[in-house]
N, C-alpha and C positions, 0 to 999 in steps of 0.2 A: 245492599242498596246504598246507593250514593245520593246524597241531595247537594243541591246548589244555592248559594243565594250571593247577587249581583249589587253590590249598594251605589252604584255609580249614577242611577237614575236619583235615589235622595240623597245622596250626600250632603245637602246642606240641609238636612231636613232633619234635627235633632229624635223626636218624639216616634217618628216613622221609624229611623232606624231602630230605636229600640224594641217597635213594635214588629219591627221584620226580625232582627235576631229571636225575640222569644217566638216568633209563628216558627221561624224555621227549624227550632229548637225542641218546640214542643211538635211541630211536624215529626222531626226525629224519631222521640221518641213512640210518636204514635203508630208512626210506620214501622219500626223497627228498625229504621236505618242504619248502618253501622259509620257512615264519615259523612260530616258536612263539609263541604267546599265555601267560602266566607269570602267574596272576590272584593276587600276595599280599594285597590285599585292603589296606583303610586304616590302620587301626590305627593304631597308633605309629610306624609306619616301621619298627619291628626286625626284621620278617622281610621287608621288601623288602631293607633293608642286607644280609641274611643272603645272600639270593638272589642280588645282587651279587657280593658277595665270593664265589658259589661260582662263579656265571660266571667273575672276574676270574682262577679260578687257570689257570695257564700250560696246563695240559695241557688243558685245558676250553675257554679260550679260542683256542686253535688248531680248536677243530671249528666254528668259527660265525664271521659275518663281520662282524655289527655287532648293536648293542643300542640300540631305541629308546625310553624311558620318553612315556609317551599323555601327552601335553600337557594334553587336557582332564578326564582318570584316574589323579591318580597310585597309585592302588592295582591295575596292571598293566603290563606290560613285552612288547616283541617282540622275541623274538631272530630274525636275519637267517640265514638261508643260502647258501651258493654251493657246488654240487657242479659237480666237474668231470665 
C-alpha cells in the first residue's frame, strides 16, 4: 500500500505541516503501508529542508526505514517502511 501526502495547500502553515507528517506517518504505520509519497513541491527548497529535519528527529526516525529523494523530482520524497 502506498500513501500520499500533498503540502502545497499549507505550505506556509508551519504547525499543520507538522501535524500532517505525523497523521500521514502514523497513518502508515497504521495501515501497514509500505511507502509514503511527501509532494513539497519545488519552490525554494525551504519546506523540503523543513520536511527533512522533521523526518531526521530521533523519535520519528525510528518508525520508518529509509528515505529516498526522486532523482528525476526534486520537489517529492519516499519514505520507506518495514513492519514486523
Amino acid at each position: 500500500m502506498k500513501l500520499k501526502l500533498d503540502l502545497h495547500p499549507i505550505y506556509n502553515r508551519g504547525g499543520e505541516i507538522d501535524k500532517a507528517l505525523r497523521g500521514i506517518i502514523d497513518e502508515a504505520i497504521r495501515k501497514r503501508a509500505t511507502e509514503v509519497e511527501i509532494i513539497p513541491g519545488k519552490g525554494s527548497g525551504q519546506l523540503k529542508k523543513k520536511v527533512l529535519r522533521f523526518l531526521d528527529q530521533k523519535e520519528i526516525k525510528a518508525l520508518y526505514h529509509r528515505i529516498d529523494k526522486d532523482a528525476k523530482n526534486h520537489g517529492r520524497l519516499f519514505v520507506y517502511f518495514r513492519h514486523k
